[in-house]
MIDOSE-1310 file (N, C-alpha, C; in nm, 2 decimals, decimal comma, always signed):
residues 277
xxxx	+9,63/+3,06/+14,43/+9,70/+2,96/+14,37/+9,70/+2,97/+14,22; +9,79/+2,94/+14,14/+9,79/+2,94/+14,01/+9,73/+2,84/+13,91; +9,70/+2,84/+13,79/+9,61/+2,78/+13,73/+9,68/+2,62/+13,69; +9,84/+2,66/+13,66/+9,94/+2,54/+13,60/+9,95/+2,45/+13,77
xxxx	+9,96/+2,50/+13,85/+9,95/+2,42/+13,99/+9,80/+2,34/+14,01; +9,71/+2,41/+13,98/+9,57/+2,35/+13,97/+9,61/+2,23/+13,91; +9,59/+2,23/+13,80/+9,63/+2,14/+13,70/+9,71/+2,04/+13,71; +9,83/+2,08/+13,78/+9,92/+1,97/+13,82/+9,80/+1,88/+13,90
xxxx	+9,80/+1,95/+14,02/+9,75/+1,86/+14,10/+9,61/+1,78/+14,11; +9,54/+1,81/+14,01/+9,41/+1,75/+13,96/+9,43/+1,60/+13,88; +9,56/+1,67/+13,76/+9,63/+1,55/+13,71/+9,67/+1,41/+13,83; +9,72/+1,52/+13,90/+9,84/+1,38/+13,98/+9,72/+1,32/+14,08
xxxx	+9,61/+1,37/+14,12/+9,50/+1,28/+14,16/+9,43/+1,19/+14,13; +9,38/+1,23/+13,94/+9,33/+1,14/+13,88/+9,43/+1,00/+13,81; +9,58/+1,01/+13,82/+9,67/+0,95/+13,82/+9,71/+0,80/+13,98; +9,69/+0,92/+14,06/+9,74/+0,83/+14,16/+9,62/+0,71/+14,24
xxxx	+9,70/+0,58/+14,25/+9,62/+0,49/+14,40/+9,51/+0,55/+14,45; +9,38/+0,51/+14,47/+9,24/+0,57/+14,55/+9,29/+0,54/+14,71; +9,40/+0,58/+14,76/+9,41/+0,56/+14,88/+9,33/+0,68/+15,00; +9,28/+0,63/+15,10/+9,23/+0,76/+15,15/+9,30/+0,75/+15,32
xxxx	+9,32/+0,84/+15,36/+9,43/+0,86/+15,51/+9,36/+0,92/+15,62; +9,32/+0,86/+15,71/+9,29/+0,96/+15,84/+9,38/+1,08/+15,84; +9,35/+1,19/+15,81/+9,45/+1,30/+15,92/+9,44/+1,34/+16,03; +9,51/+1,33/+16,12/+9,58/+1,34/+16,22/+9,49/+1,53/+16,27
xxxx	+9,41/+1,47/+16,40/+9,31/+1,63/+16,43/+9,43/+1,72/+16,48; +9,41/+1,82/+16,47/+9,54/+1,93/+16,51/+9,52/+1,98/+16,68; +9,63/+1,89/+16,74/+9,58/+1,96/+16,92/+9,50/+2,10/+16,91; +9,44/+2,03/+17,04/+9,34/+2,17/+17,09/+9,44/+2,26/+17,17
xxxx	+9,43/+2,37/+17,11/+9,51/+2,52/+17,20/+9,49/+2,52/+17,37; +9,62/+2,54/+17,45/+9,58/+2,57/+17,56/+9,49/+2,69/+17,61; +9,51/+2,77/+17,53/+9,45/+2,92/+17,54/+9,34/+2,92/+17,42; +9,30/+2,99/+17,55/+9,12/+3,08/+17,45/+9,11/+3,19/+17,47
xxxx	+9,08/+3,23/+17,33/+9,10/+3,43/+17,30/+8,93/+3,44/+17,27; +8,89/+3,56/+17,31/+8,79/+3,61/+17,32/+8,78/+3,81/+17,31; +8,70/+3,86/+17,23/+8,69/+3,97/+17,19/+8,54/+4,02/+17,20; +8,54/+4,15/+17,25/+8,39/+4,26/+17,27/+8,37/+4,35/+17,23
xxxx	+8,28/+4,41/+17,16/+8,27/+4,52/+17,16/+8,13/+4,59/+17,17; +8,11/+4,69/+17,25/+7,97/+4,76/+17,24/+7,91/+4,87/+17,27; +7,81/+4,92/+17,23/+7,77/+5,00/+17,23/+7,70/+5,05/+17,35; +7,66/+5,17/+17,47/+7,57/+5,19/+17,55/+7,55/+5,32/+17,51
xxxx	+7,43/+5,33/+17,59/+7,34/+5,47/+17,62/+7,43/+5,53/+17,72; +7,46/+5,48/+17,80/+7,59/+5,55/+17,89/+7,68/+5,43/+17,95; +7,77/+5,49/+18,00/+7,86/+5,40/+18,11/+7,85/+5,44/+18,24; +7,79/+5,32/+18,33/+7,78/+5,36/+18,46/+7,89/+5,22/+18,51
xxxx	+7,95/+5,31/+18,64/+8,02/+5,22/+18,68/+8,01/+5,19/+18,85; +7,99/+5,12/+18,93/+7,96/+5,12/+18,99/+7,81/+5,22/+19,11; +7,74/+5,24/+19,01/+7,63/+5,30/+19,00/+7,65/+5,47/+18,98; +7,74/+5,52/+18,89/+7,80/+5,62/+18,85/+7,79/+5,64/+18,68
xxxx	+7,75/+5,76/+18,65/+7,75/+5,75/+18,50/+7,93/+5,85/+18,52; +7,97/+5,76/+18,40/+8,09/+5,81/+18,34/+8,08/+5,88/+18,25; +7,98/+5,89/+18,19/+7,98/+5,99/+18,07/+7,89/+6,10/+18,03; +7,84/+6,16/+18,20/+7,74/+6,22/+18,19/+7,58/+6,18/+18,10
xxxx	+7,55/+6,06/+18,09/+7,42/+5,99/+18,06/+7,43/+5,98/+17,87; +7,57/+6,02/+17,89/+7,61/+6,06/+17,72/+7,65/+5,87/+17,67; +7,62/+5,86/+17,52/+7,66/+5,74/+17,50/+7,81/+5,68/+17,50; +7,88/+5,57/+17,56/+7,96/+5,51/+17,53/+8,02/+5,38/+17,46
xxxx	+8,10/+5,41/+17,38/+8,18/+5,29/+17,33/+8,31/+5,22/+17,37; +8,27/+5,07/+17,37/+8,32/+5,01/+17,49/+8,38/+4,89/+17,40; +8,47/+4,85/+17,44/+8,54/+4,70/+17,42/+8,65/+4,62/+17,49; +8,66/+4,54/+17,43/+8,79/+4,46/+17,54/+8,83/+4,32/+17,47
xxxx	+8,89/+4,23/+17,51/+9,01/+4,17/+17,50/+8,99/+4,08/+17,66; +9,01/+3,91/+17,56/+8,98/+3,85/+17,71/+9,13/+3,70/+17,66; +9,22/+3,68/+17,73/+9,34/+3,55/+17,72/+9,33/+3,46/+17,80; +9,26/+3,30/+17,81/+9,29/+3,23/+17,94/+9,34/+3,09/+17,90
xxxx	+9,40/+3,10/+18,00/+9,47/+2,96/+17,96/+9,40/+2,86/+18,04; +9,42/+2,70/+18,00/+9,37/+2,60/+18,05/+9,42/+2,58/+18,23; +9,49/+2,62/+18,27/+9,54/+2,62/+18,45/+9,46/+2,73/+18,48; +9,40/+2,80/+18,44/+9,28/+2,88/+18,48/+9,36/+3,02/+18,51
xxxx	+9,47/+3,05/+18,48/+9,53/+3,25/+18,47/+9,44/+3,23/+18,33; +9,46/+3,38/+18,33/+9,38/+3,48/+18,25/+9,47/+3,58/+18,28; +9,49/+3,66/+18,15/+9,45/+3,77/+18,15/+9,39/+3,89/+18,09; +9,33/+4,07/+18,07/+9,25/+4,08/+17,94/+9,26/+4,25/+17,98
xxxx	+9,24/+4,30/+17,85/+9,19/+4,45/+17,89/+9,10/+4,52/+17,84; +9,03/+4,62/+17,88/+8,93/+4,69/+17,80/+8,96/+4,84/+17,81; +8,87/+4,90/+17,74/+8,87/+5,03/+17,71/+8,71/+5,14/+17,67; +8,71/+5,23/+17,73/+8,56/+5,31/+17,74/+8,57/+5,45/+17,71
xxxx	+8,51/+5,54/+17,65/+8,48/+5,67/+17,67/+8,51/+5,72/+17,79; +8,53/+5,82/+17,88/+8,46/+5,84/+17,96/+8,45/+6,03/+17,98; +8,39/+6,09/+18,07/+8,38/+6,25/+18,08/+8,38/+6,30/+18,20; +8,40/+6,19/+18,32/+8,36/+6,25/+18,40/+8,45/+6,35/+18,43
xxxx	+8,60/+6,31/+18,43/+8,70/+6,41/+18,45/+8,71/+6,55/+18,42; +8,64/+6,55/+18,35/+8,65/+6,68/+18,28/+8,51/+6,75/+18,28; +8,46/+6,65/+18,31/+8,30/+6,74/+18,31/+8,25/+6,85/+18,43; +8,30/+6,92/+18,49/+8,33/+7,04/+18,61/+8,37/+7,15/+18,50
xxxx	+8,42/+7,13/+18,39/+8,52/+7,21/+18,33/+8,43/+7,32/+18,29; +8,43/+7,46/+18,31/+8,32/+7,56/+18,27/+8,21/+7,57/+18,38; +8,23/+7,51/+18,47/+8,12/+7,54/+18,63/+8,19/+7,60/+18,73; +8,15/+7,62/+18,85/+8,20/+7,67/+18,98/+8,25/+7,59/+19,01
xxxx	+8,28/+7,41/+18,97/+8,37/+7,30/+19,06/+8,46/+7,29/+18,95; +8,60/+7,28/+19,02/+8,70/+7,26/+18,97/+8,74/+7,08/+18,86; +8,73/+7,08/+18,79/+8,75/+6,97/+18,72/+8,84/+6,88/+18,77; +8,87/+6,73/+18,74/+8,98/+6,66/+18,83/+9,07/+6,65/+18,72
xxxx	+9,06/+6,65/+18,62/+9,13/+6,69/+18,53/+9,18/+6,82/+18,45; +9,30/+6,85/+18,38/+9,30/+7,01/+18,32/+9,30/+6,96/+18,16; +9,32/+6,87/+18,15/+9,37/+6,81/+18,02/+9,37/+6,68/+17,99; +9,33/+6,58/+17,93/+9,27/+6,46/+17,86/+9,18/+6,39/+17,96
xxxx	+9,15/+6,31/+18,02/+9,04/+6,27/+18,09/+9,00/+6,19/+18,00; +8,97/+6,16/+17,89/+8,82/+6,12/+17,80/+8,85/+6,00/+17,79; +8,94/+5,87/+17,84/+8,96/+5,78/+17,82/+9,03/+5,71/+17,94; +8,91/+5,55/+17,95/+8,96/+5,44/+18,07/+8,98/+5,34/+17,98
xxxx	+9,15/+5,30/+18,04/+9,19/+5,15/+17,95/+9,21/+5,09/+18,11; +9,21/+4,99/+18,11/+9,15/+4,88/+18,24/+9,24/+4,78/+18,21; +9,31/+4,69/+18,26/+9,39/+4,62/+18,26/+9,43/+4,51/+18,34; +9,41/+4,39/+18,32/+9,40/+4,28/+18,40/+9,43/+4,17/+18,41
xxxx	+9,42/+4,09/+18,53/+9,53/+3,95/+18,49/+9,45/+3,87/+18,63; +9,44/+3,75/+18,64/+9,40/+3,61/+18,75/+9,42/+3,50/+18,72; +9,31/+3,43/+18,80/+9,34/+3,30/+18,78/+9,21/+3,28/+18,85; +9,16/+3,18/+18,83/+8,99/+3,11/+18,81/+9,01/+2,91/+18,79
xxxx	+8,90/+2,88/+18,86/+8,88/+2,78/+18,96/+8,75/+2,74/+19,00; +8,76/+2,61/+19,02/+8,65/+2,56/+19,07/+8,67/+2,45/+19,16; +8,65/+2,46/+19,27/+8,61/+2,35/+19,36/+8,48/+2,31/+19,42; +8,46/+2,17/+19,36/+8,35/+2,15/+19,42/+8,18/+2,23/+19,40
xxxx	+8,21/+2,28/+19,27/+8,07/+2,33/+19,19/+8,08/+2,50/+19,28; +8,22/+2,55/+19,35/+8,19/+2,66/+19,36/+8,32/+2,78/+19,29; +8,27/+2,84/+19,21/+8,40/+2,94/+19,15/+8,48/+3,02/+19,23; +8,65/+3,02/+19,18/+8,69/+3,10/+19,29/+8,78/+3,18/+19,16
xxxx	+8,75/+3,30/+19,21/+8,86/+3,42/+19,10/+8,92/+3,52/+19,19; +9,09/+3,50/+19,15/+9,15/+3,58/+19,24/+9,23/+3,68/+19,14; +9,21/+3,86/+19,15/+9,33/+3,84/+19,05/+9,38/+4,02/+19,10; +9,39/+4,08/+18,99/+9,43/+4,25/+18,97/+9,41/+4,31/+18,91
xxxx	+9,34/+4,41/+18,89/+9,31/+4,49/+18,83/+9,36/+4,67/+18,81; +9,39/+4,69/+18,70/+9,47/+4,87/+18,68/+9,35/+4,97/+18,63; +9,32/+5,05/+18,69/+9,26/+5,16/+18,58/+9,36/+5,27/+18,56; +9,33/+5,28/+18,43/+9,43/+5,40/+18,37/+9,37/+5,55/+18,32
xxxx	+9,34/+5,65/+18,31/+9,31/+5,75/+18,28/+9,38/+5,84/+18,21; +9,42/+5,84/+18,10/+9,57/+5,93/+17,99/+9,48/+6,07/+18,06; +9,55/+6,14/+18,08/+9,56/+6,30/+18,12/+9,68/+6,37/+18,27; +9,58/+6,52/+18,25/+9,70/+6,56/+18,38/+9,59/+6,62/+18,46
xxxx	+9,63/+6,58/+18,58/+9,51/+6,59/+18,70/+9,52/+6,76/+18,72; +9,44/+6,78/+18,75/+9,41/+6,94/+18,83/+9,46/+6,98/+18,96; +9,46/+7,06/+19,02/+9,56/+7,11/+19,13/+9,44/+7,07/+19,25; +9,45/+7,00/+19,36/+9,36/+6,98/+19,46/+9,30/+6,85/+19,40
xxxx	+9,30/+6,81/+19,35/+9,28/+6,62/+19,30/+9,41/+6,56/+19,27; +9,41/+6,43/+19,31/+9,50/+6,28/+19,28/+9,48/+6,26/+19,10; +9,59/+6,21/+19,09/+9,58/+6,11/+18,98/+9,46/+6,00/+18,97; +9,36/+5,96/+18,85/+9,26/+5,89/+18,84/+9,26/+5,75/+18,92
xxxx	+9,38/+5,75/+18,82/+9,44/+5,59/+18,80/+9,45/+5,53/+18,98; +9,42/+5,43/+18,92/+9,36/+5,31/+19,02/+9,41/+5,16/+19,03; +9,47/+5,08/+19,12/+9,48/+4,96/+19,13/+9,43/+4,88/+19,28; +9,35/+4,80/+19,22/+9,27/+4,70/+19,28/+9,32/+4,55/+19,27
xxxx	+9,29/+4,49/+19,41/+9,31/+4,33/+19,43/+9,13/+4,23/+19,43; +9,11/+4,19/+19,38/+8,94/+4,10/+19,40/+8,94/+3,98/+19,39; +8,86/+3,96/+19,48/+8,84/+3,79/+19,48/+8,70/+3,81/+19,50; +8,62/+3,66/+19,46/+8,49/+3,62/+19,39/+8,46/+3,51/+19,42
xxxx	+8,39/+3,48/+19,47/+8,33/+3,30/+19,50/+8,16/+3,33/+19,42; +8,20/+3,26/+19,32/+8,02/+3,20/+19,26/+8,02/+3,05/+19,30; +7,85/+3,05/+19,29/+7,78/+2,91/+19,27/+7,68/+2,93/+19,18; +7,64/+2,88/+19,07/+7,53/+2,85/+19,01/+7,55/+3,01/+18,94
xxxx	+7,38/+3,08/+18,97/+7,45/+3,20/+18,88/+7,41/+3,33/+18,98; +7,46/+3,27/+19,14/+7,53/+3,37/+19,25/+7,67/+3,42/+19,26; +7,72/+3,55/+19,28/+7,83/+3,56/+19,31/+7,87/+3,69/+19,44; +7,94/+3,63/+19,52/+8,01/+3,75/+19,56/+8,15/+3,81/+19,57
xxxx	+8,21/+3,93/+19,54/+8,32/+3,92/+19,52/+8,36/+4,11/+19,62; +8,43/+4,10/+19,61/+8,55/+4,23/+19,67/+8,66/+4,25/+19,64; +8,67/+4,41/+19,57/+8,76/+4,42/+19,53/+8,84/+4,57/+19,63; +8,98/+4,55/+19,67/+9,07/+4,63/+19,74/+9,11/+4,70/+19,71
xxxx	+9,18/+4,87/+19,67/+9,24/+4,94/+19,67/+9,39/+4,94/+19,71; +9,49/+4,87/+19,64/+9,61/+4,89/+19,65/+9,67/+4,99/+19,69; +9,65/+5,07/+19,55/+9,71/+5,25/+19,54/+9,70/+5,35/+19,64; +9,76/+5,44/+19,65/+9,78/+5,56/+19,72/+9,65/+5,64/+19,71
xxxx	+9,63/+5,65/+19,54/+9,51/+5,75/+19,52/+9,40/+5,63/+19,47; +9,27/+5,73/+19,46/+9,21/+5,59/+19,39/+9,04/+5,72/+19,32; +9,02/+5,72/+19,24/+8,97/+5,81/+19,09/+8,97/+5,94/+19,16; +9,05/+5,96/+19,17/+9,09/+6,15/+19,25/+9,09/+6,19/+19,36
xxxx	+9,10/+6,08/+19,45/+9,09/+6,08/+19,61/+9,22/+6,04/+19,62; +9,32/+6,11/+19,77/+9,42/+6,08/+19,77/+9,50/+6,19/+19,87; +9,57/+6,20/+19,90/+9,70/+6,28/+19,98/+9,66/+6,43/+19,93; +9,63/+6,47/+19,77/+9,62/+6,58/+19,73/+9,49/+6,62/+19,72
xxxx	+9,43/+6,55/+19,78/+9,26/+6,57/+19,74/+9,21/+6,68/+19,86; +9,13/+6,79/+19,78/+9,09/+6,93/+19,86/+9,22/+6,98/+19,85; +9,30/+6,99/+19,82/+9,45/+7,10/+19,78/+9,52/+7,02/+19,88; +9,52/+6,90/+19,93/+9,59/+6,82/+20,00/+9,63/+6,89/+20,17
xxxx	+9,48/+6,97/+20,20/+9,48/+7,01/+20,32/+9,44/+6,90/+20,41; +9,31/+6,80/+20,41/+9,30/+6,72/+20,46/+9,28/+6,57/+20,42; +9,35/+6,56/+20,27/+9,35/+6,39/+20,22/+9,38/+6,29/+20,29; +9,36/+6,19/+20,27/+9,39/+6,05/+20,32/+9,47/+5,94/+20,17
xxxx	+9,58/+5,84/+20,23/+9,59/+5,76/+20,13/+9,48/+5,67/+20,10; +9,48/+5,63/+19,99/+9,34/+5,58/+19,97/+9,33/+5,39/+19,97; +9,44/+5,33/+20,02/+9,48/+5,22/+20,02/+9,38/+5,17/+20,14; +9,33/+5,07/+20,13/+9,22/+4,98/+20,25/+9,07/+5,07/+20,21
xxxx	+9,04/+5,14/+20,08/+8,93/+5,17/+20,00/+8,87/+5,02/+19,94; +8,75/+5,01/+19,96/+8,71/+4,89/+19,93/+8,59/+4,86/+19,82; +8,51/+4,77/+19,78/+8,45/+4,78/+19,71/+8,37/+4,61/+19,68; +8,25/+4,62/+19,79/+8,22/+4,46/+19,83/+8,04/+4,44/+19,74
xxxx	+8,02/+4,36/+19,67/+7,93/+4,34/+19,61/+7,85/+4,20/+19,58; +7,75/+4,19/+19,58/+7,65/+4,09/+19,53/+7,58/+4,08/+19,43; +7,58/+3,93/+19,35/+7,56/+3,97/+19,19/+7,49/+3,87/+19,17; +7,35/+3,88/+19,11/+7,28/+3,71/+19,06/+7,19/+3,73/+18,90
xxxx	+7,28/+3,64/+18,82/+7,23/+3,64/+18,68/+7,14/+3,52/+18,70; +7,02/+3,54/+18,65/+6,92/+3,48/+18,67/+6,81/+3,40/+18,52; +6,90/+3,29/+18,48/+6,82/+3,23/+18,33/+6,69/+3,26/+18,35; +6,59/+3,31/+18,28/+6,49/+3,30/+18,28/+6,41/+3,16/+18,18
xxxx	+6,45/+3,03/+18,25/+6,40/+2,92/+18,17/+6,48/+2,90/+18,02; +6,39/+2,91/+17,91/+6,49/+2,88/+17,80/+6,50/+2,99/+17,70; +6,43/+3,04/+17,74/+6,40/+3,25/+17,65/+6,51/+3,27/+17,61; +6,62/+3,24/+17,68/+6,76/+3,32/+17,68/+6,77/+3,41/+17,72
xxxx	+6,72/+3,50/+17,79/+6,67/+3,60/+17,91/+6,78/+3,59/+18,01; +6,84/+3,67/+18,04/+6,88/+3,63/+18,20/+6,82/+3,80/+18,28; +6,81/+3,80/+18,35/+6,79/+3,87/+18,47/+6,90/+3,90/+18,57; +6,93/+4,06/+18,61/+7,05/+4,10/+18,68/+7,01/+4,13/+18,81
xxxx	+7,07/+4,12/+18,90/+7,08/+4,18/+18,99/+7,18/+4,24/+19,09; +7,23/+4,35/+19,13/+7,31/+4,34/+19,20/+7,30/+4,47/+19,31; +7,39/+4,48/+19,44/+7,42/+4,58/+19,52/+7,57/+4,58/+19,58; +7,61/+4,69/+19,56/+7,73/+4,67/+19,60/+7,78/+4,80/+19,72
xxxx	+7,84/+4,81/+19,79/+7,89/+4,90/+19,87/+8,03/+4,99/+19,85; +8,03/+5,08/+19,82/+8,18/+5,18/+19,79/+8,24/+5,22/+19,90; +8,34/+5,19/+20,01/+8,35/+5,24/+20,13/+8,51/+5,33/+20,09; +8,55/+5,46/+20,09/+8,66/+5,52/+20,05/+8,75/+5,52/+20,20
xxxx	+8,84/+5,55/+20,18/+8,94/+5,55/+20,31/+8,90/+5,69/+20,37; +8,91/+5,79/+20,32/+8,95/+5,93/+20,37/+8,80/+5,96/+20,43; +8,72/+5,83/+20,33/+8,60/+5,88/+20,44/+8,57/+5,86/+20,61; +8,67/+5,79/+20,59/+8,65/+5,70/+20,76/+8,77/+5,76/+20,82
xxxx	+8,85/+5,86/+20,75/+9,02/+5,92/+20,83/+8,97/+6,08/+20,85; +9,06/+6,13/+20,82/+9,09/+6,31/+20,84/+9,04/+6,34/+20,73; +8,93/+6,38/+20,64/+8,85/+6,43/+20,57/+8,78/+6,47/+20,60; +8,68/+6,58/+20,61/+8,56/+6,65/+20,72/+8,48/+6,67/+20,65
xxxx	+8,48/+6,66/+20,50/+8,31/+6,68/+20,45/+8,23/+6,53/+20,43; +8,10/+6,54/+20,39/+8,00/+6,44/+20,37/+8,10/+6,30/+20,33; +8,09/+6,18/+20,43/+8,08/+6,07/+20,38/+8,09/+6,06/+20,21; +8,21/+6,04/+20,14/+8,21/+6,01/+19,97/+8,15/+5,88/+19,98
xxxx	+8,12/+5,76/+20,07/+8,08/+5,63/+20,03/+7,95/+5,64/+20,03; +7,91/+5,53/+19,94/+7,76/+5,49/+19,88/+7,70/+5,30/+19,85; +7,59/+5,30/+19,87/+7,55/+5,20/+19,84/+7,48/+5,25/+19,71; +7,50/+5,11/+19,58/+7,41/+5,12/+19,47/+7,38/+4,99/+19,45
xxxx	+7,27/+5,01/+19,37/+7,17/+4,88/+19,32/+7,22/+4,89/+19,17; +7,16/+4,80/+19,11/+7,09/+4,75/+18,95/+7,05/+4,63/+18,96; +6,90/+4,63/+18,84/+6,84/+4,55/+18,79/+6,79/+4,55/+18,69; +6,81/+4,43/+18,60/+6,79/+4,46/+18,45/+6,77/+4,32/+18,40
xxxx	+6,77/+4,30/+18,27/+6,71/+4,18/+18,15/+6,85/+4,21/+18,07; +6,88/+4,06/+18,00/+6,97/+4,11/+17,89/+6,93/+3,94/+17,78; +6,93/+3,99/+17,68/+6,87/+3,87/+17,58/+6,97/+3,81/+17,52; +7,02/+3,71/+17,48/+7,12/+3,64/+17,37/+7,10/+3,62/+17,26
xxxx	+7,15/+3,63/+17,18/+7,15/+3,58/+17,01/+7,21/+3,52/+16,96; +7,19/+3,43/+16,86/+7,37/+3,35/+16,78/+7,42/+3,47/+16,73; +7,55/+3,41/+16,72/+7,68/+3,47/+16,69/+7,71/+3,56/+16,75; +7,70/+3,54/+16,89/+7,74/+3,66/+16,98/+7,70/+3,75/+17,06
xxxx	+7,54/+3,75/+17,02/+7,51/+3,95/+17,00/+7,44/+3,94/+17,15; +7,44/+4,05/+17,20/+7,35/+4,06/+17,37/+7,28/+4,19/+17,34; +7,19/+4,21/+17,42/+7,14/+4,34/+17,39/+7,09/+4,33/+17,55; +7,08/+4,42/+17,60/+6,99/+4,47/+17,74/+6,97/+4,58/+17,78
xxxx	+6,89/+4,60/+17,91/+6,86/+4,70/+17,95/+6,85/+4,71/+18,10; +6,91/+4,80/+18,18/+6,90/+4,79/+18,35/+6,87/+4,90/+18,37; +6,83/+4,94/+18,50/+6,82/+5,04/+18,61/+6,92/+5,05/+18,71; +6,98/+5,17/+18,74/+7,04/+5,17/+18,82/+7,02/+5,29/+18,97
xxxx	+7,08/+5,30/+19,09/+7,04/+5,41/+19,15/+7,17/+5,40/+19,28; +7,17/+5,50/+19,38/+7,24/+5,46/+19,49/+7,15/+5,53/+19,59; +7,25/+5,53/+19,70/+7,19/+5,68/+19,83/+7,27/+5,77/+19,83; +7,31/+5,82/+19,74/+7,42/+5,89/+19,73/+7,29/+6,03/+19,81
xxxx	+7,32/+6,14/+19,94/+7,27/+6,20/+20,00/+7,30/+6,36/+19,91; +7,23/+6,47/+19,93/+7,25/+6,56/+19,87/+7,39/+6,61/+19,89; +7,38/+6,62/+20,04/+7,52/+6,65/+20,09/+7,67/+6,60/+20,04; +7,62/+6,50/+20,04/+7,76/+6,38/+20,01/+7,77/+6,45/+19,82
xxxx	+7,67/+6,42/+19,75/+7,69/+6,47/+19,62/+7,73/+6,60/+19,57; +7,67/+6,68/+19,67/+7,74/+6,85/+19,67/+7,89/+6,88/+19,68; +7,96/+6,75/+19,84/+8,07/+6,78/+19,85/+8,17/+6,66/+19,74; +8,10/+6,57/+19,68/+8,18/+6,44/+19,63/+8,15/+6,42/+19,51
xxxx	+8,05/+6,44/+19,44/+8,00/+6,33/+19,34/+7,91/+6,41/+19,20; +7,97/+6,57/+19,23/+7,85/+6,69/+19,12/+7,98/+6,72/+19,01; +7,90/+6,66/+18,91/+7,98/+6,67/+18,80/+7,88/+6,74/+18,71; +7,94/+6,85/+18,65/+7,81/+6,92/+18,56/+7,71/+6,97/+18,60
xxxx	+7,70/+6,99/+18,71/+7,60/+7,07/+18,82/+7,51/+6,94/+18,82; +7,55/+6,81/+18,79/+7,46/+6,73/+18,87/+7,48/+6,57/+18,97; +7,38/+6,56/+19,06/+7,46/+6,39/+19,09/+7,44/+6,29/+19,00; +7,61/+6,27/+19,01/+7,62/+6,17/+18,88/+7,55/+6,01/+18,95
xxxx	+7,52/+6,02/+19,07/+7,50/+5,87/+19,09/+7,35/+5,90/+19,11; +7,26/+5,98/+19,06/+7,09/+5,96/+19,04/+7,01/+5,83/+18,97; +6,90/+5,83/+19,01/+6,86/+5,71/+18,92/+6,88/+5,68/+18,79; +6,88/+5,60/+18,72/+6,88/+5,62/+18,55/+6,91/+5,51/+18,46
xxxx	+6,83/+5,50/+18,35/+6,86/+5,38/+18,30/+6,95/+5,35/+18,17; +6,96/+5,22/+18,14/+7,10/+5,24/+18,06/+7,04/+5,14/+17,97; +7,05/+5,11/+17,81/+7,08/+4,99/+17,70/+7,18/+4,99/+17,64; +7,17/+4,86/+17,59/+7,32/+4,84/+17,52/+7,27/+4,77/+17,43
xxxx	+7,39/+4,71/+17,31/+7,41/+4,60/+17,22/+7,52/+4,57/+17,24; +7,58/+4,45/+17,21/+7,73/+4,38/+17,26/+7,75/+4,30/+17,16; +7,83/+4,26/+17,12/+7,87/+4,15/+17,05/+7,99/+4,12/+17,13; +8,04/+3,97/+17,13/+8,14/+3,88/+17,17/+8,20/+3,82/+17,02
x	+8,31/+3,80/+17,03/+8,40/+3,76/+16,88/+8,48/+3,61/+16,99
């Protein structure tokens, strides 16, 4: 602002009536925006490191409105695609891989002290798949019922392919569409009194289609765990730390799951720092 405007209006106060006026509070927005971003030791995703135990940077974007849609997206490192690349297994990628943007939209609810979230979810993968693997990219349907700080949710497999399983998968001698691929889990954040602590827990089950069709090597489905601590701070900040593991079998990992000559779903543990905006 300029100094002659200062001045005006300092004048025209000490000038005018001592009147003073409620102003009028400015409606509250239907919508609430929310932002993340952070840092890990790795990205594991359903008991899977994504980036070979290598660190990831992670964030996202969250939109919901008061009728309870939402929608939001994020974005992560990742390597798995490409991590075969220079071994005796063929990579699922030939070219870009190093990036998941995630994309999403529901609607959330409560009846009666229990949460219900229905919505969709996209994973995207920028690159070009390898000859004998599907495209990455992935679309899922999930639904969630919480109480308190239980939840369980399941999420579907829409798509044809689903992260390199698919019609072309093994040089598309014996693939399966990957549609009725599932993905059913149990989840309990646990306050630890007033610490700010909460405590994780979860297990979830990966069941693929082709595993249960015309595919003949090792079972690709797995059960995984985690359990971990994560602490709060003002202005946002999270920090924690979990364990993760599955049964992923030697076999099953030989024929499904060896990235870099190793099983990516072994035990191993993960920290982070987060911030929320």
């Amino acid at each position: 602002m300029r100094k002659s405007l200062i001045t005006t209006a300092v004048l025209g106060a000490l000038a005018a009536p001592s009147f003073v006026f409620a102003a009028d509070a400015a409606p509250a927005s239907d919508f609430t925006a929310s932002y993340n971003v952070g840092l890990f030791s790795q990205y594991i995703f359903r008991g899977l490191t994504q980036t070979n135990n290598k660190p990831a940077l992670q964030g996202g974007f969250d939109v919901s409105h008061k009728s309870g849609l939402y929608i939001g997206g994020w974005a992560s490192n990742v390597s798995w695609l490409r991590d075969n690349a220079g071994t005796s297994l063929a990579p699922v990628y030939s070219s870009g891989g190093s990036l998941e943007i995630d994309l999403y939209g529901g609607f959330k609810t409560e009846v009666q002290g229990i949460g219900i979230d229905l919505g969709a979810l996209q994973y995207y993968y920028p690159g070009a798949r390898n000859v004998g693997f599907d495209k990455a990219n992935t679309t899922e349907l999930y639904g969630a019922l919480s109480y308190g700080w239980l939840q369980a949710k399941i999420s579907g497999v829409v798509s044809k392919d689903a992260w390199g399983f698919g019609k072309k998968y093994n040089a598309g001698t014996n693939g399966d569409d990957e549609r009725g691929t599932y993905y059913a889990e149990l989840n309990a954040n646990i306050p630890l009194a007033d610490t700010g602590i909460t405590a994780l827990l979860h297990v979830g089950r990966q069941e693929f289609n082709q595993a249960r069709a015309s595919y003949s090597s090792p079972d690709a489905s797995y059960t995984d765990w985690k359990v971990g601590l994560t602490k709060g701070f003002d202005g946002g900040v999270n920090i924690g730390a979990f364990y993760t593991d599955t049964n992923i079998s030697t076999s099953n990992a030989a024929a499904n799951w060896t990235y870099a000559n190793k099983n990516i779903g072994d035990s191993t543990g993960t920290v982070f720092l987060q911030k929320t905006f």
